[in-house]
C-alpha positions as CSV (number, residue, x, y, z in Angstrom):
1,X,-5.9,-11.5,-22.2
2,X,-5.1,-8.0,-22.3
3,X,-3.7,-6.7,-18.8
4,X,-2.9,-3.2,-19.9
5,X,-6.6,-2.6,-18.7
6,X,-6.2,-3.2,-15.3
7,X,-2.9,-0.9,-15.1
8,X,-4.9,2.0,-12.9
9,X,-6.7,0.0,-10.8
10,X,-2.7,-1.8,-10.1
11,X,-1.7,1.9,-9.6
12,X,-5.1,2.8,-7.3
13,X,-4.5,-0.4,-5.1
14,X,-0.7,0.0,-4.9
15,X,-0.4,3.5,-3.8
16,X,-3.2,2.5,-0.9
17,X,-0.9,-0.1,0.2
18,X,2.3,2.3,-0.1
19,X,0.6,4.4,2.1
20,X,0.0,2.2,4.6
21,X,3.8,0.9,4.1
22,X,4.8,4.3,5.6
23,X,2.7,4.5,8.3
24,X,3.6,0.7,9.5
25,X,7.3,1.7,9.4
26,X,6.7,5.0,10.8
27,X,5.0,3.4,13.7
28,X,7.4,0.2,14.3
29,X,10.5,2.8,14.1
30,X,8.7,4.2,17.4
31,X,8.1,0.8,18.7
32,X,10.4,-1.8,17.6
33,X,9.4,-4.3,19.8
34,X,5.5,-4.3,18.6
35,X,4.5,-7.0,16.1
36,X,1.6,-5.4,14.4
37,X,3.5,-3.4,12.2
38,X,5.9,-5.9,10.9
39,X,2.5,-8.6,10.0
40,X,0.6,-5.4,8.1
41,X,3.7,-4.3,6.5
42,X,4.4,-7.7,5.0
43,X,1.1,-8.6,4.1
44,X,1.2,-5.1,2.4
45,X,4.3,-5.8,0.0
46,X,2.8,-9.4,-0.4
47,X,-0.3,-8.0,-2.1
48,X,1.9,-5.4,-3.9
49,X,4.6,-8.5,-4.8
50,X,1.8,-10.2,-6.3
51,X,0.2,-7.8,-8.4
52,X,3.3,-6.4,-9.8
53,X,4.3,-9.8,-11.3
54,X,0.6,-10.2,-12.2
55,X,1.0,-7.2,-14.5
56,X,4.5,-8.3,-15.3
57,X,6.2,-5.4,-13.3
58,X,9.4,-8.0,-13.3
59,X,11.2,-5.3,-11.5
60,X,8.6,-4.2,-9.2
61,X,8.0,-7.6,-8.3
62,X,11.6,-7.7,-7.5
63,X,11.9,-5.1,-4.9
64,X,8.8,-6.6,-3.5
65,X,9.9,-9.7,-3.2
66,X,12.9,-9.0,-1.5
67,X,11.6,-6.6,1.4
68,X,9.1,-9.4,1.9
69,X,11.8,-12.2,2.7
70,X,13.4,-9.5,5.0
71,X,10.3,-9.4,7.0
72,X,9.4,-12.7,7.0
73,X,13.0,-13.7,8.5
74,X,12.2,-10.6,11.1
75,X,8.7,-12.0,11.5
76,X,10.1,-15.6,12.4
77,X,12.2,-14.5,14.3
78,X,15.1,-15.7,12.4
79,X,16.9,-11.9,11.8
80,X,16.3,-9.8,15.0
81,X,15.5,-5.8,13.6
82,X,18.0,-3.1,13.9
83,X,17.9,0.4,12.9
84,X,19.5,0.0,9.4
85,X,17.0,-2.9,8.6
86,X,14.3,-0.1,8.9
87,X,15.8,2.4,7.0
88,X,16.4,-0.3,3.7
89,X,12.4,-0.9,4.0
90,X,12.2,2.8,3.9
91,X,14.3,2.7,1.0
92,X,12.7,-0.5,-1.0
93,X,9.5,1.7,0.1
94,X,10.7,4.5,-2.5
95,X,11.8,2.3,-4.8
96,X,8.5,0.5,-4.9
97,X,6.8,3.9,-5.5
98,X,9.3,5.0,-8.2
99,X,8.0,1.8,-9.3
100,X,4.1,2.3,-9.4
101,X,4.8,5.7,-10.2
102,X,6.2,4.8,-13.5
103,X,3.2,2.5,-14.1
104,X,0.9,5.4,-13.7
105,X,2.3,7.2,-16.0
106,X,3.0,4.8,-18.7
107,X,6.3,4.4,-18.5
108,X,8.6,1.4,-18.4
109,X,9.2,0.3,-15.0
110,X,12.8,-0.3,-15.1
111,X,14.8,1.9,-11.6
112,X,12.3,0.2,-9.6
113,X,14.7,-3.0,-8.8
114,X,18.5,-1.2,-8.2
115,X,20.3,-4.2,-8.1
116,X,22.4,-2.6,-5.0
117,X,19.0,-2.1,-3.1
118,X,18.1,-5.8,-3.9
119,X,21.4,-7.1,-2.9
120,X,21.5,-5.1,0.6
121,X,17.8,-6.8,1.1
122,X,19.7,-10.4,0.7
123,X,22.3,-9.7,3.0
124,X,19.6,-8.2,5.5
125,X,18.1,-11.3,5.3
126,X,20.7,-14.2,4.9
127,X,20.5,-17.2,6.4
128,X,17.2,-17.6,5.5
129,X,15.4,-21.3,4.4
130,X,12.4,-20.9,2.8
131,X,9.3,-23.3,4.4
132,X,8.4,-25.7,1.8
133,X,4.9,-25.4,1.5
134,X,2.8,-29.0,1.3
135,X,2.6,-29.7,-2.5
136,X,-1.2,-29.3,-3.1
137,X,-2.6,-33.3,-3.6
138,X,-3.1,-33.8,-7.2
139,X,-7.0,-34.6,-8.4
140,X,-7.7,-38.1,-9.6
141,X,-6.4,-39.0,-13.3
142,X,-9.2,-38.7,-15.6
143,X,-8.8,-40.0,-19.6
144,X,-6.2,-38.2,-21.4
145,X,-7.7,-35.9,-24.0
146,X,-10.5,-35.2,-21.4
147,X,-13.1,-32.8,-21.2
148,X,-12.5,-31.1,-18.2
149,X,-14.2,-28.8,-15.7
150,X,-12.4,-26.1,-13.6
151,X,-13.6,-24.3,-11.2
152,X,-11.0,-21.8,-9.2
153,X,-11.2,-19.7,-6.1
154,X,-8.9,-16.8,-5.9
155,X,-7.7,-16.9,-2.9
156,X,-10.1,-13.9,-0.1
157,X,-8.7,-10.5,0.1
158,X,-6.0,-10.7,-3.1
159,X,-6.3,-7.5,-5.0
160,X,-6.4,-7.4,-8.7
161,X,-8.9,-10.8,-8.4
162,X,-9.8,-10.0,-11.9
163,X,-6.5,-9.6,-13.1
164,X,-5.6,-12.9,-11.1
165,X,-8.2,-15.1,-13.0
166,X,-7.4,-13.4,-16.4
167,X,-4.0,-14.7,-16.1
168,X,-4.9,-18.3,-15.1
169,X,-7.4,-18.3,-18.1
170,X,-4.3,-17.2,-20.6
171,X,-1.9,-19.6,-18.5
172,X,-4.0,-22.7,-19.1
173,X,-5.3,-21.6,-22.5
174,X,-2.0,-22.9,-23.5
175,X,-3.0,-26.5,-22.9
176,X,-5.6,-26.8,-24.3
177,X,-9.0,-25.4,-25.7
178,X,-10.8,-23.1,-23.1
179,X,-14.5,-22.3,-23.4
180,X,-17.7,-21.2,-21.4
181,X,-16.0,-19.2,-18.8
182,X,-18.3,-18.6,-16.0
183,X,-18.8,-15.6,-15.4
184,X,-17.9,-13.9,-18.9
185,X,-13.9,-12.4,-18.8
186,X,-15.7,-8.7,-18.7
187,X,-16.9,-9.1,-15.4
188,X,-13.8,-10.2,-14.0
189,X,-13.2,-6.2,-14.4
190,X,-15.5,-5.7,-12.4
191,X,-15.7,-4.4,-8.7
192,X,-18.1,-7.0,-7.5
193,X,-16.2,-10.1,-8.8
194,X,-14.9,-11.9,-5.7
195,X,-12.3,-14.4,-7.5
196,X,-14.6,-17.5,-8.4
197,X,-14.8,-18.9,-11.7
198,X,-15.3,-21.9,-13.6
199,X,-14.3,-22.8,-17.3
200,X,-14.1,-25.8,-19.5
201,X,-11.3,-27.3,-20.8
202,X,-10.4,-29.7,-24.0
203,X,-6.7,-30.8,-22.8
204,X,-4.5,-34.4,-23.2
205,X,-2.4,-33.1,-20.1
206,X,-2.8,-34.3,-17.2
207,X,-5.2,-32.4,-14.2
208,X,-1.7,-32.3,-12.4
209,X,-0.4,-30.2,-15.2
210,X,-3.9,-27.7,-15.3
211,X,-3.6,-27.6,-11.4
212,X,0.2,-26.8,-11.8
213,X,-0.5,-23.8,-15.0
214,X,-3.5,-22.2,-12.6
215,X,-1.9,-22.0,-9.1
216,X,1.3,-20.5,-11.1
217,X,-1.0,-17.5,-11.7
218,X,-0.6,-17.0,-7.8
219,X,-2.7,-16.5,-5.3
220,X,-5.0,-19.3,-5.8
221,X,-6.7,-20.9,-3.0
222,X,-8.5,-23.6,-4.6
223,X,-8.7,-25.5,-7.7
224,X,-11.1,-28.5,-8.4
225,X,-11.0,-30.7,-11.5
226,X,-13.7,-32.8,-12.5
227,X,-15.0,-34.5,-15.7
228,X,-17.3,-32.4,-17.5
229,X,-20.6,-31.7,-16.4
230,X,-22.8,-29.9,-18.0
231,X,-24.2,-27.5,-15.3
232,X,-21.5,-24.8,-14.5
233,X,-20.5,-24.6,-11.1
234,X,-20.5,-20.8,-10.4
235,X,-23.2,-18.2,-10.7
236,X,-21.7,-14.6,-11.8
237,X,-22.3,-12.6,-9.3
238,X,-24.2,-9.3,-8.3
239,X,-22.4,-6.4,-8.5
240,X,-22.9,-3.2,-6.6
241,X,-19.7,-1.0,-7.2
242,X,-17.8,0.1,-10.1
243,X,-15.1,2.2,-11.1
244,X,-15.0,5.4,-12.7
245,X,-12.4,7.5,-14.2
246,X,-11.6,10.4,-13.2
247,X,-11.9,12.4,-16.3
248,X,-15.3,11.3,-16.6
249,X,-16.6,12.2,-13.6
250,X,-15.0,15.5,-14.3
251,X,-17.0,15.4,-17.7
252,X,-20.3,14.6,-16.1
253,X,-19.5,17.4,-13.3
254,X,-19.4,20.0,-16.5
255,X,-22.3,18.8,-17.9
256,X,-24.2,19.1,-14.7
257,X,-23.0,22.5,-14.6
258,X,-24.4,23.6,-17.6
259,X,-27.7,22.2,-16.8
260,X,-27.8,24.0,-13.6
261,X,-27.2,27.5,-16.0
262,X,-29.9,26.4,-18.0
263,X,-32.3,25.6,-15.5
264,X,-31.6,29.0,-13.7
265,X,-32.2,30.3,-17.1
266,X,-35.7,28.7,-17.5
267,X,-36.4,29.3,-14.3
268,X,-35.7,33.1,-15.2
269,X,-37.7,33.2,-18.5
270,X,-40.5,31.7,-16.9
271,X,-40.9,34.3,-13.7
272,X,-43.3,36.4,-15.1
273,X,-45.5,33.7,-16.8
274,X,-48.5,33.0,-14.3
275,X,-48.9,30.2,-13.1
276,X,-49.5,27.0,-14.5
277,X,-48.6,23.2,-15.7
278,X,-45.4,24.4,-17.5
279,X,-44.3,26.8,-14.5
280,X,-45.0,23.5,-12.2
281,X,-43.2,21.1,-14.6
282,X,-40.1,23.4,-14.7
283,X,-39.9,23.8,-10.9
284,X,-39.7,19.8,-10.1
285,X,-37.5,19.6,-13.3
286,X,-35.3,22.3,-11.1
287,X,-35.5,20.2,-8.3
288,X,-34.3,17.3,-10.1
289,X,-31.6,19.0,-11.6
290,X,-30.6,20.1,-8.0
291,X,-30.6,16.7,-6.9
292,X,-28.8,15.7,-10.0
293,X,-26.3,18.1,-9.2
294,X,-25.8,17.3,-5.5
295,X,-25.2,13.7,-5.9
296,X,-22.2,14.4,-8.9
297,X,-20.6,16.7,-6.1
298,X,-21.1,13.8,-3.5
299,X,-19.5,11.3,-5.9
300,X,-16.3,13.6,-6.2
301,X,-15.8,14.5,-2.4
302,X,-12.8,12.7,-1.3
303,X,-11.4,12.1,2.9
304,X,-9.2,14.7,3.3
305,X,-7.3,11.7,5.1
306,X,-6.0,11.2,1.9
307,X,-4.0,14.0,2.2
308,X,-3.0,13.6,5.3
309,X,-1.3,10.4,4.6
310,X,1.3,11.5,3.0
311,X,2.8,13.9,5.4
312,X,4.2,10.9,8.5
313,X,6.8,10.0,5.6
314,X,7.8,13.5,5.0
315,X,7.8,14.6,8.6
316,X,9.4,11.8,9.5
317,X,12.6,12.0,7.1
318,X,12.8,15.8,7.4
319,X,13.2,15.8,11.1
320,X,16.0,12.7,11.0
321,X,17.7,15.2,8.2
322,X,18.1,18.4,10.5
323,X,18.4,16.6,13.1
324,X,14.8,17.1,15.5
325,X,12.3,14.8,17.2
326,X,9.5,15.9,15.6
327,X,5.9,13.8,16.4
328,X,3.0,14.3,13.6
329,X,-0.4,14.3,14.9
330,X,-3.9,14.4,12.3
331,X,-7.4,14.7,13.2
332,X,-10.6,14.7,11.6
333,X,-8.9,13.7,8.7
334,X,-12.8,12.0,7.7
335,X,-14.4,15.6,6.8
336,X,-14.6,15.2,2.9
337,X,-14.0,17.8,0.5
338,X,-14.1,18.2,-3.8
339,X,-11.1,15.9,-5.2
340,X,-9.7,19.0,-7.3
341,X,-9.8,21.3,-4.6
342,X,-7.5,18.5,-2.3
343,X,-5.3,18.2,-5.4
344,X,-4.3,21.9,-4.9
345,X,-3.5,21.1,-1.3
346,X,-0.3,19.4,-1.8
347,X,2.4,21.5,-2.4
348,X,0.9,24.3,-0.1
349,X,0.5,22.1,3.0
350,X,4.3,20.7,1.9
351,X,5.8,24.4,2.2
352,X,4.0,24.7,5.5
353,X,5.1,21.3,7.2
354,X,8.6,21.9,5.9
355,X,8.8,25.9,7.3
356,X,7.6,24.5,10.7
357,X,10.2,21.6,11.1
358,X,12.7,23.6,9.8
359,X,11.9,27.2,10.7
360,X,9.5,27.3,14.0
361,X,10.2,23.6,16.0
362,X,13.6,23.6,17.7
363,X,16.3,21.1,18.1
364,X,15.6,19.0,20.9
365,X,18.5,20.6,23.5
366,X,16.8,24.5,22.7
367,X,13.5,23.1,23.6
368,X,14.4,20.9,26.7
369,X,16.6,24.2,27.6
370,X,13.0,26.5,27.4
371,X,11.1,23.9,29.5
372,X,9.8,22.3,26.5
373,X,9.6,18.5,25.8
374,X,12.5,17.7,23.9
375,X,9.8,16.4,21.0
376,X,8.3,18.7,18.8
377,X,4.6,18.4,18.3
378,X,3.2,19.1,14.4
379,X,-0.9,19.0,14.2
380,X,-2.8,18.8,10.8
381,X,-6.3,19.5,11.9
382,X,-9.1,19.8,9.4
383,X,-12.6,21.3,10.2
384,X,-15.9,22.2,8.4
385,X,-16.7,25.8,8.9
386,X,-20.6,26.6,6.7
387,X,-19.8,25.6,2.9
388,X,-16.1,25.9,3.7
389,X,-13.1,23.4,5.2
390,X,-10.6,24.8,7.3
391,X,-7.1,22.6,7.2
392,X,-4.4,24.3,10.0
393,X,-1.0,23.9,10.5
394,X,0.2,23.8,14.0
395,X,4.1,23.4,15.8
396,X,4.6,24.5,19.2
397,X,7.8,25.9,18.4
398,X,9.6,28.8,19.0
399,X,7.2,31.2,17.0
400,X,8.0,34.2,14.5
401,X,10.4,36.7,15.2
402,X,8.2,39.8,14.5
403,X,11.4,42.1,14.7
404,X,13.5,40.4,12.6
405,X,10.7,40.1,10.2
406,X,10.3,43.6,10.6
407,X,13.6,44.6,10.3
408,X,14.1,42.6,7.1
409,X,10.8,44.6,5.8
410,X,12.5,47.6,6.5
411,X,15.4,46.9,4.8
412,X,13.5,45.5,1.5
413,X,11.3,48.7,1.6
414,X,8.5,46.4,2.1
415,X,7.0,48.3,5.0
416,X,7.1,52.0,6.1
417,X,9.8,52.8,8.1
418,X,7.2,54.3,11.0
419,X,6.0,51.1,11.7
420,X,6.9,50.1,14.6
421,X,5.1,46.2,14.8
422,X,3.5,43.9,13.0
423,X,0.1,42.2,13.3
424,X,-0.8,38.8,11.8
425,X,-2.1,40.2,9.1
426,X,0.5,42.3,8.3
427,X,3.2,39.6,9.2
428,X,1.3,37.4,6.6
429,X,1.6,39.9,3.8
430,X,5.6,40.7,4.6
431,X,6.0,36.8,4.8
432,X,4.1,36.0,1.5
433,X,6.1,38.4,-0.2
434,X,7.8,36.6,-3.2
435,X,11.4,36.3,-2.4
436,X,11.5,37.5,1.2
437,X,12.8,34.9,3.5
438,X,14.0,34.9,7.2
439,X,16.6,31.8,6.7
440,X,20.1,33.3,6.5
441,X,21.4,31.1,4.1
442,X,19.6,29.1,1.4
443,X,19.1,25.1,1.7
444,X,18.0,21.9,0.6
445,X,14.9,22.9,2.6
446,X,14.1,26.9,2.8
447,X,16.0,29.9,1.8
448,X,14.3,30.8,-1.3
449,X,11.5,33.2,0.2
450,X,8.7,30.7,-2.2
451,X,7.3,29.2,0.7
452,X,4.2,31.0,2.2
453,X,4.1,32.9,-1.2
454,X,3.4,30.0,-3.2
455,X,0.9,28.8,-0.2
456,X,-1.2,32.1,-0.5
457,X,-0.7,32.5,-4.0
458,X,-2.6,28.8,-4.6
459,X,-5.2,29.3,-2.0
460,X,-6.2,32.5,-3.6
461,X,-6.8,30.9,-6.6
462,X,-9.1,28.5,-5.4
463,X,-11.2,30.9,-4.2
464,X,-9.7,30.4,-0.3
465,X,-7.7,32.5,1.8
466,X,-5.1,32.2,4.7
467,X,-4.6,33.1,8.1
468,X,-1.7,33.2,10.7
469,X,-1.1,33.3,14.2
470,X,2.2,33.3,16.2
471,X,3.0,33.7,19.8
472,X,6.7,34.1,20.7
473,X,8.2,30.3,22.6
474,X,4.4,29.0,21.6
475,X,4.6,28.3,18.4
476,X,2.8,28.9,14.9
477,X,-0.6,28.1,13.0
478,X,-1.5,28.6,9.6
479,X,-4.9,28.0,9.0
480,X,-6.2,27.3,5.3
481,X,-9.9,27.6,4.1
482,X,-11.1,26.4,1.1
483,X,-14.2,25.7,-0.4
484,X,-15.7,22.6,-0.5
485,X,-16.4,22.3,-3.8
486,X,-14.6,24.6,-7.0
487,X,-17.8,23.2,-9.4
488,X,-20.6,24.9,-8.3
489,X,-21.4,27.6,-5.5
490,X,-24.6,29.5,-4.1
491,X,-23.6,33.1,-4.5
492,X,-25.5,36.7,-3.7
493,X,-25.8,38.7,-6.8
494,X,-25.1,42.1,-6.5
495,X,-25.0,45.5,-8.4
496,X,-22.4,48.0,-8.2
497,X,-22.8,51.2,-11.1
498,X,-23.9,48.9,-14.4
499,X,-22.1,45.8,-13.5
500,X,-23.1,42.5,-11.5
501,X,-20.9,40.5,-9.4
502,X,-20.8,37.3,-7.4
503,X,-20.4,36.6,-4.0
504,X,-20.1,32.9,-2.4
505,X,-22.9,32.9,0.1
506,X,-19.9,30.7,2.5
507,X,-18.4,34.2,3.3
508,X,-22.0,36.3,3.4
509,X,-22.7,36.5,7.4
510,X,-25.9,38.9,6.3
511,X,-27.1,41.6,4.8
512,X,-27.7,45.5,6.8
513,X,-28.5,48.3,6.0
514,X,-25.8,51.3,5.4
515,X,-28.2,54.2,5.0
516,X,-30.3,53.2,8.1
517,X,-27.0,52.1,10.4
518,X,-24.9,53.7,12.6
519,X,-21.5,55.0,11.0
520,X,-18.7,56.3,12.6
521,X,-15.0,56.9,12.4
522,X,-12.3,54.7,13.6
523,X,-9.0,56.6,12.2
524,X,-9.2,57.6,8.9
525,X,-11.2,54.8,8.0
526,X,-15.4,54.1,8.6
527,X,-17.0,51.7,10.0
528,X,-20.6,50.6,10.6
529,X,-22.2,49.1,13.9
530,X,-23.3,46.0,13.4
531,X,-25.2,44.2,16.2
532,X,-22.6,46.1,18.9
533,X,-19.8,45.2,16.6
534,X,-17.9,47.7,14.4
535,X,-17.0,46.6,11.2
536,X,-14.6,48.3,8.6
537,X,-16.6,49.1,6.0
538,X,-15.5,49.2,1.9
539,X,-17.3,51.3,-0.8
540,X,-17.2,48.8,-4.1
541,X,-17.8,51.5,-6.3
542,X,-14.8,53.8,-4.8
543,X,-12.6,50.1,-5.2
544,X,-14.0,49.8,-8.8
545,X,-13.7,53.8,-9.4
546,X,-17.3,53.7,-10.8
547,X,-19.8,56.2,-10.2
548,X,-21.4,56.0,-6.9
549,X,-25.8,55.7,-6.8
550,X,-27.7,57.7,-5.0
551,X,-30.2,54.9,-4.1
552,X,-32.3,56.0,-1.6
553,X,-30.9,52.7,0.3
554,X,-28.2,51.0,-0.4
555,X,-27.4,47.7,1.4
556,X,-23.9,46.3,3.1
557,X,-23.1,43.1,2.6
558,X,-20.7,41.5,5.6
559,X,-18.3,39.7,4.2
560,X,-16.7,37.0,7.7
561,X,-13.4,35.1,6.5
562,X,-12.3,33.6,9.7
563,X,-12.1,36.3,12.5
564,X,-12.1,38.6,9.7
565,X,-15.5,41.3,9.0
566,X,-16.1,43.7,6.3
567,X,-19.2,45.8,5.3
568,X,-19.0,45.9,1.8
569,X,-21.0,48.8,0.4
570,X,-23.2,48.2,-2.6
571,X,-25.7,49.7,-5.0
572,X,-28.7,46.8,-5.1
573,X,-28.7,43.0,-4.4
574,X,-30.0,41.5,-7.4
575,X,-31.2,37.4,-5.9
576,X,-29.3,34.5,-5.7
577,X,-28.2,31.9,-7.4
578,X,-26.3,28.8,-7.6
579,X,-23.6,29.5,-10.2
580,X,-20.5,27.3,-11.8
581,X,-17.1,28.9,-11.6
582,X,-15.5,28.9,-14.9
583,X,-11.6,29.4,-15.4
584,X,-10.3,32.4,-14.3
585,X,-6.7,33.0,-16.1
586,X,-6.6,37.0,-14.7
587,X,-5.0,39.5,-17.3
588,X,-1.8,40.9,-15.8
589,X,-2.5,44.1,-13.4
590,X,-6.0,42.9,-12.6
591,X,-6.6,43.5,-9.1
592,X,-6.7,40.7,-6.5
593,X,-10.6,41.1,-5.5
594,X,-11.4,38.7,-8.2
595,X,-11.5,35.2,-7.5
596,X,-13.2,33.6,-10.8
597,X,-16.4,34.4,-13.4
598,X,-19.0,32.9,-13.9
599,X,-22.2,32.9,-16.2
600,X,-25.3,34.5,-15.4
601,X,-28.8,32.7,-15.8
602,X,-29.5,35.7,-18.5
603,X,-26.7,34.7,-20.0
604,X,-24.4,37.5,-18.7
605,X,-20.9,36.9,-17.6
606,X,-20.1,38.2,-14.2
607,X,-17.1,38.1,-12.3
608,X,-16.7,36.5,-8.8
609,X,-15.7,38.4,-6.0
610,X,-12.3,37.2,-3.6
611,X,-14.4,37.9,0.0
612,X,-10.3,37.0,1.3
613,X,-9.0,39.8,-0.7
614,X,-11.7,42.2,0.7
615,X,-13.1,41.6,4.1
């Protein structure tokens, strides 16, 4: 049998139980006496163990093998845990994903099992005697040359079951002559197959021998050998889940996309025909295409736990390096959001946690000298705001110097020299500067002033935005919002001079009147009264330098991102629709109010508006 096949689900289930390998350690470095962690970690590199030499990851396999007798000897009580045990898991942790890592990516898996690693896992757990397990009692001897029947239980909860049975098959193939394999080999890839099969076999060795060539697959929990019957033993059975790549989910995300244009383009042609069988045919086709369309955006919306789960590890190992207590806290870490969109997420939530341990939480002496406890607290905190997720970034730290910042802005001639403080916003756009940095000399962490640039620069081009907040001895928040989805959005249409644009209907909080409002001046700039409130207001066609109409009314659109309001001034609202955002790659100089195109159910392109960039 081919295993090559199973090679991404190894990868899928392995870096699910890496995950988990960091959290266990994470939690039984804070409590080393608790036993919970040591029994999931070891049942965790068990299943990765096993799978690795499965695929023949000899090296993987290795690694795995060796942490696992370290915990079993800490498990029995035989080797009592100290801090440098912890940090070799930590270590045969990495190595394992080095490991995995190279599987996913094709490569042979060959650093995975440093010999020096492997030997420092030995010493860690000399002394220890393997248990003997009870040999398993060998099936009565039938006629050599028998036809025999097998029927095998892989043993509840092993990963890679399909992978598991495929190996016994090949591994007793080589006795004999193997035939009608209950269920067929193709379903052993599949989700629903829980690890029982049954196959005949045409051997002269002895059922000792078969018994022997199927448990050596591993993880077997049962293997019965009788003469042949002619009724299989095992019925295949239902399946209700499968597996499907990512690329083609992407695929049939694209193609729903396009259906959704065509639909809105239909649905367009047909506006002015009266009404009849074909109108009514094409509205529950539209329907259907809706539905269609919802349920391929369901299928791609991941737990933004998943991102989440990387950062213990990180926080972890950053605070031991500069020396801080920091503690990691997540919640609502269930709200779901579009795959590609949490893809994106990585790097900028990185530069975030990393500026806050290193830049805002102090060391534990500074903080227990301010009244603080001498732990730092970090909070990832994710939150669904309309169509919209809003992931923030909290430390109780010792805040942002807004006069140093501002006094570095001077000095850079990023700010005018009359300033004399900055607000969030304007903090936000000194900080995300490229190349401006507060640290006063460069490190393994910060110094490089790419931090928050790199952070506002990627959540632009997804179509988000981000806000700050920082009180002085309080601490920071960043907060991040995206949209849920980078597919397909609902979007207002509107009309400024000849051209139409787009804007997501997550950032429209309605629709006023400017003509008919009340207008007044706040500085030099104007703002309209909206429901008590006054709101800045911004002239598109001024912004676009495009000849201003003299409609008779023209509407406002306000534009709320975050605490954020703008009345955005335009010539005509021209419907809505639900659009798909196509790539974007801007042409160097185009201004930032764009934040993607799209095509038009007349078949018009039309650019997307950044409501970040504007309100």
């Amino acid at each position: 049998m081919d295993l090559a096949k199973y090679a991404a689900l190894f990868v899928a289930e392995s870096r699910a139980h890496l995950r988990s390998c960091n959290q266990l350690l994470i939690a039984w470095e804070q409590a080393p006496a608790a036993a919970e962690p040591v029994g999931g970690l070891f049942r965790a590199v068990h299943s990765i163990k096993g799978m690795a030499a499965t695929m023949g990851y000899v090296q993987v396999s290795d690694v795995a093998h060796h942490a696992e007798s370290l915990l079993d000897a800490i498990r029995g009580g035989r080797v009592t845990v100290r801090p440098e045990h912890l940090d070799l898991l930590f270590r045969a942790v990495d190595a394992l994903e080095d490991g995995v890592e190279a599987a996913a990516t094709g490569k042979a898996v060959t650093d995975a099992g440093s010999g020096a690693l492997v030997r420092a896992l030995e010493v860690a757990a000399s002394g220890i005697t393997a248990k003997s397990a009870p040999a398993p009692v060998a099936p009565a001897e039938p006629v050599a040359g028998a036809l025999l029947d097998v029927a095998v239980v892989v043993r509840p909860g092993t990963p890679l079951r399909g992978a598991r049975a495929s190996l016994a098959l090949r591994r007793v193939d080589a006795l004999g002559t193997v035939s009608r394999v209950t269920p067929a080999t193709p379903e052993f890839e599949r989700d629903g197959f829980d690890g029982r099969f049954a196959f005949r076999l045409r051997t002269g060795a002895a059922p000792r021998e078969v018994d022997a060539a199927v448990r050596a697959a591993g993880d077997i929990a049962t293997v019965a050998i009788d003469i042949a019957s002619e009724q299989p033993s095992l019925e295949t059975a239902a399946f209700r889940q499968v597996r499907v790549d990512v690329e083609r989910l992407d695929a049939m995300t694209k193609l729903a996309g396009e259906l959704v244009v065509s639909r809105n383009r239909l649905l367009d042609v047909l506006a002015a025909q009266p009404d009849g069988e074909l109108r009514r045919t094409v509205e529950t086709l539209g329907r259907q295409v809706g539905e269609m369309q919802a349920e391929v955006l369901a299928a791609r919306m991941t737990p933004v736990s998943e991102l989440f789960d990387r950062f213990p590890r990180v926080v972890r190992d950053l605070a031991r390096d500069l020396g801080k207590r920091v503690r990691l806290e997540t919640e609502d870490g269930n709200i779901e959001v579009d795959r590609a969109v949490l893809e994106e997420l990585g790097d900028p939530l990185v530069h975030l946690v990393r500026n806050a341990i290193d830049h805002g939480i102090e060391p534990a002496a500074a903080r227990e000298a301010a009244g603080k406890p001498a732990e730092g607290r970090l909070r990832l905190l994710a939150a669904r705001e309309k169509n919209s997720v809003v992931i923030q970034v909290l430390d109780d730290g010792r805040g942002i110097d807004r006069a140093r910042v501002l006094r570095q802005a001077r000095a850079a001639g990023v700010v005018d020299e009359s300033l004399e403080t900055l607000g969030d916003d304007q903090l936000l756009k000194v900080l995300s500067r490229s190349g401006f940095s507060t640290a006063t000399a460069v490190s393994g962490v910060s110094g490089r002033g790419v931090g928050v640039d790199v952070v506002v620069t990627r959540l632009r081009a997804l179509g988000g935005s981000v806000e700050l907040s920082s009180r002085p001895g309080e601490g920071t928040t960043f907060a991040l919002r995206v949209p849920l989805t980078l597919a397909i959005v609902s979007a207002l249409l509107v009309r400024v001079g000849d051209e139409r644009y787009a804007v997501p209907l997550a950032y429209v909080a309605e629709v006023v009147d400017y003509e008919g409002g009340a207008r007044t001046g706040l500085g030099t700039a104007e703002v309209l009264l909206v429901r008590g409130a006054r709101v800045p207001t911004l002239h598109l066609a001024r912004l676009f330098a495009v000849p201003e109409a003299r409609a008779h009314r023209r509407p406002a659109v306000v534009l709320q991102v975050g605490e954020r309001r703008a009345a955005v001034v335009v010539d005509a609202l021209e419907g809505q629709q639900d659009i798909v955002v196509e790539p974007f790659v801007a042409p160097v100089g185009t201004p930032p109010w764009f934040g993607g195109a799209t095509i038009l159910a007349d078949g018009q392109p039309a650019l997307i508006l950044d409501a970040a960039a504007l309100a």
